[in-house]
C-alpha positions in Angstrom: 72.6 145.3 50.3 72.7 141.6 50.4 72.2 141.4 46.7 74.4 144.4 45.8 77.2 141.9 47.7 76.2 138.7 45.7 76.1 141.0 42.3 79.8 142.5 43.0 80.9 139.1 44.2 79.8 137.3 40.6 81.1 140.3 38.8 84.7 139.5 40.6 84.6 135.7 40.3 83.9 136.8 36.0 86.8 138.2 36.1 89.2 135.8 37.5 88.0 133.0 35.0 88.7 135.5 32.4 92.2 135.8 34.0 93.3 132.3 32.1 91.4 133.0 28.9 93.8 136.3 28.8 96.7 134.6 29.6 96.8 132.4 26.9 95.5 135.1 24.3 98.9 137.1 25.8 101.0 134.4 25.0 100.1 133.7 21.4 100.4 137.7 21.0 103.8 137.2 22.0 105.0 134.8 20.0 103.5 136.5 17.1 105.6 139.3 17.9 108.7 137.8 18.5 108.4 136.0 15.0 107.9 139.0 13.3 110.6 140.8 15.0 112.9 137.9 14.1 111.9 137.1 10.7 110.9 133.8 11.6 107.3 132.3 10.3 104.4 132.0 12.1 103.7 129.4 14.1 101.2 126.8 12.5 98.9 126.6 15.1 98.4 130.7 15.4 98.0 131.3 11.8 94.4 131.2 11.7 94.4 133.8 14.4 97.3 135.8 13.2 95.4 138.8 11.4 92.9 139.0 14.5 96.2 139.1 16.9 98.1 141.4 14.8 95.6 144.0 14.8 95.4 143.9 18.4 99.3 144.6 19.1 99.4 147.7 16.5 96.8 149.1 19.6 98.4 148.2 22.5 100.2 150.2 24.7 102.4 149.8 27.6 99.4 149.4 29.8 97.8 147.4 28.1 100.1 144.8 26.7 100.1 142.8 29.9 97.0 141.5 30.8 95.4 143.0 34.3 94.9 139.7 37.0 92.6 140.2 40.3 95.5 141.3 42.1 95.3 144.1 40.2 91.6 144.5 40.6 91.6 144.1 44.7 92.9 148.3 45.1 91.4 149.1 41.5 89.2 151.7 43.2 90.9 152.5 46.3 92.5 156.1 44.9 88.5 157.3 44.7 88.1 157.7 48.2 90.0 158.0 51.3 89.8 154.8 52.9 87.8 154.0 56.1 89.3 151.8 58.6 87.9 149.6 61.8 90.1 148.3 64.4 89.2 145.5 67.0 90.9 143.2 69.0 90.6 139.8 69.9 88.3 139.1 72.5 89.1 140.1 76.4 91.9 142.4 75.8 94.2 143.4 78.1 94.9 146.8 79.2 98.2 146.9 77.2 96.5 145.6 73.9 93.8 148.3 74.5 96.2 151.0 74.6 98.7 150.0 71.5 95.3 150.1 69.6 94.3 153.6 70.8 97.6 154.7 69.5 97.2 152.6 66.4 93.5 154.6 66.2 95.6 157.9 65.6 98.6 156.3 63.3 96.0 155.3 60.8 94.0 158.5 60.0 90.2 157.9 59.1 90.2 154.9 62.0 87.5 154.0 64.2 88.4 151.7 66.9 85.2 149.4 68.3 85.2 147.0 71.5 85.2 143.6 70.1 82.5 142.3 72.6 81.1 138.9 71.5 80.5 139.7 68.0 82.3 137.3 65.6 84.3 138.0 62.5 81.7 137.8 60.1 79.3 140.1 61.6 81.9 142.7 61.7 82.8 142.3 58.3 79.1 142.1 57.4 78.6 145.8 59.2 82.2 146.9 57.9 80.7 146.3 54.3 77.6 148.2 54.8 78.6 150.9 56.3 81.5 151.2 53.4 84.7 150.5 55.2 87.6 149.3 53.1 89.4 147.5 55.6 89.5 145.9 58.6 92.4 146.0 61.1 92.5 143.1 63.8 95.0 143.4 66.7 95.7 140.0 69.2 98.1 139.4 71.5 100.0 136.5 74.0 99.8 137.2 77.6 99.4 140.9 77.6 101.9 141.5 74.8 100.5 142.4 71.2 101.9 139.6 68.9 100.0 139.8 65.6 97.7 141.8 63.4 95.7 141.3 60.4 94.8 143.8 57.5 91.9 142.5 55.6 91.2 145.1 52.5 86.9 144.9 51.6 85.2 144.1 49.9 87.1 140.8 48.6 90.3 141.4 50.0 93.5 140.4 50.1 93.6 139.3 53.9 97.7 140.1 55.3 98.6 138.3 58.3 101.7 140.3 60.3 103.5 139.0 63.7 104.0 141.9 65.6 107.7 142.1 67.5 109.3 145.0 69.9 106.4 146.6 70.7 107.2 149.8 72.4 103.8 152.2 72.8 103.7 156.2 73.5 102.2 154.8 77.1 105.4 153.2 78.0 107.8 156.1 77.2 107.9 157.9 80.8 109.5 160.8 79.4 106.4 162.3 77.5 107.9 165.6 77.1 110.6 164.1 74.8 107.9 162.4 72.6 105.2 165.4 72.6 101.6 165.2 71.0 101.2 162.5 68.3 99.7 164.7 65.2 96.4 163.5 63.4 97.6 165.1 59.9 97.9 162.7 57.0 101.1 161.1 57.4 104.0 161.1 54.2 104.8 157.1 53.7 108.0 156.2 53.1 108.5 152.3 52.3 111.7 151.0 52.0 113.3 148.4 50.4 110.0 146.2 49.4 111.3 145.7 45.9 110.3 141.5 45.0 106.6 141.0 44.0 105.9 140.2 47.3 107.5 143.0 48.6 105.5 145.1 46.2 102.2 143.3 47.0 102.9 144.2 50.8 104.1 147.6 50.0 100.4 148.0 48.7 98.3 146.7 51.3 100.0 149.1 53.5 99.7 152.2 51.2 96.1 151.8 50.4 95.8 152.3 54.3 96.3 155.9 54.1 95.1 158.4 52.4 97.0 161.2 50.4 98.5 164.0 52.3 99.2 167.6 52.5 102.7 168.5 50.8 103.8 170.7 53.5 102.6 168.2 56.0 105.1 167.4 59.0 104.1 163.9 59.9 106.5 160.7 58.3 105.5 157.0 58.8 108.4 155.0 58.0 107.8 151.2 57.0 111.4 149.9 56.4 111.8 146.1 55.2 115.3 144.2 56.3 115.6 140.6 56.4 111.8 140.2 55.8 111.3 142.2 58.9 109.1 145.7 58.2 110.4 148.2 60.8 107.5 150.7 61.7 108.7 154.2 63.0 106.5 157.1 63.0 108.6 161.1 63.3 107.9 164.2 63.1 109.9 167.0 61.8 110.9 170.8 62.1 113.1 173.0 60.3 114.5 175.3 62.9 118.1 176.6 61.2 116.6 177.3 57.8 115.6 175.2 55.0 118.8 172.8 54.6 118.3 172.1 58.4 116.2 169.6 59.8 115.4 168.0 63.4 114.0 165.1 63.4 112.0 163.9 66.3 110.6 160.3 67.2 106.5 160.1 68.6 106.0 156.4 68.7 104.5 154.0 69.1 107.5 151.6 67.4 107.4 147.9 66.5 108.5 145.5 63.6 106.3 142.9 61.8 106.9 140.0 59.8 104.3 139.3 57.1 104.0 135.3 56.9 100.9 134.9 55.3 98.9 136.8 52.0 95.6 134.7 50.7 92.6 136.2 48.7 89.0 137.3 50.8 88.4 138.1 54.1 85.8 135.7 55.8 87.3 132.5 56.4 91.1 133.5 56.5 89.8 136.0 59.7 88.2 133.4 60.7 90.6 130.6 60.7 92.8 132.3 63.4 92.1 130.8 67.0 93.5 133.9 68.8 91.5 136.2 67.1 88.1 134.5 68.2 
């Protein structure tokens, strides 16, 4: 397993240093292009390359004109499988912590929660790897009260950091006839209003965490971005009157998260988080 890890790990880093290589192959493409389009000679510098480069544009495409980077390559094979999720906590949870991640257990299908216990980071990540989970969900919390979590997509991430705000669980509802039974069918996503790159680089890590449902499913998790804050709802709904009528009902749990921090791997950025250890 270990050298499997160091194998994919040098087959990754190749293909980052290649990122620059394409880059600037791109570029001089381009500005072959555009002086053919215009009419305008070749540039000096490219003309030694120009036959080589030309040949290459007749057979590109519109997928393959822009050259792929490793953020492309971090979900490359994520639609292959379902994916596998483990969620922890920091150390010493409190009872509240505990249950927001029980509920967060059934939210994100294919979960398995663990008690955190003295292991640190890496050893989970270690064990995540080998026993082929594709990411790791960390909860923490500030006297009692869940205040962050942390996505971290294997094997080489990205790592997502998310304050957590407004927590409101399923345990804290006293009317639980209102709310009913949460369902454990694969949710519908709807994600809303993450249209920037960032916003599409969020939107992605929080995809990639569930898997593809049924079409006639009746479960909706909502991720709604306003004012950089992602609004998390999770419904459920029915269609008593007929087709064109639909009640929709609210199952919790409900918070909003602010995303302040995206960086590549896993091991140090978990790591680097005091809380968390």
């Amino acid at each position: 397993m270990l050298r499997r890890n160091v194998r994919l790990r040098r087959e990754y880093l190749y293909r980052k240093s290649l990122e620059g290589k394409e880059r600037i192959r791109y570029e001089n493409k381009r500005k072959i292009a555009e002086a053919l389009q215009e009419g305008k000679p070749i540039p000096t510098e490219l003309r030694n390359v120009e036959a080589e480069l030309r040949a290459e544009i007749d057979l590109e495409d519109d997928k393959t004109a822009v050259p792929r980077s490793y953020i492309d390559d971090e979900y490359a094979t994520a639609t292959e499988k379902d994916p596998k999720i483990l969620l922890t906590t920091s150390r010493d949870p409190s009872a509240p912590l505990v249950q927001f991640v029980k509920e967060l257990k059934i939210v994100f299908p294919n979960a398995e929660r663990i008690n955190r216990g003295g292991q640190v980071i890496s050893e989970i990540i270690e064990s995540c790897r080998s026993h082929d989970f594709t990411d790791v969900i960390l909860v923490h919390e500030h006297r009692g009260v869940p205040d962050g979590m942390i996505i971290s997509h294997l094997p080489f991430g990205p790592t997502a950091y998310f304050g957590l705000l407004n927590v409101v669980t399923r345990h804290d509802i006293k009317d639980k006839k209102a709310i009913g039974t949460m369902s454990e069918a694969y949710p519908h996503l709807i994600l809303d209003n993450f249209n920037t790159k960032l916003g599409e680089r969020t939107a992605n890590i929080l995809k990639h965490l569930f898997p593809v449902p049924k079409p006639d499913t009746k479960r909706i998790l909502t991720f709604a971005n306003q004012s950089d804050y992602i609004s998390f709802r999770h419904h459920v709904y029915e269609k008593r009157g007929g087709p064109k009528s639909v009640e929709l009902r609210e199952i919790g749990p409900r918070f909003e998260m602010r995303l302040y921090q995206v960086t590549l791997g896993y091991r140090n950025q978990l790591g680097s988080c005091g809380s968390c250890l």
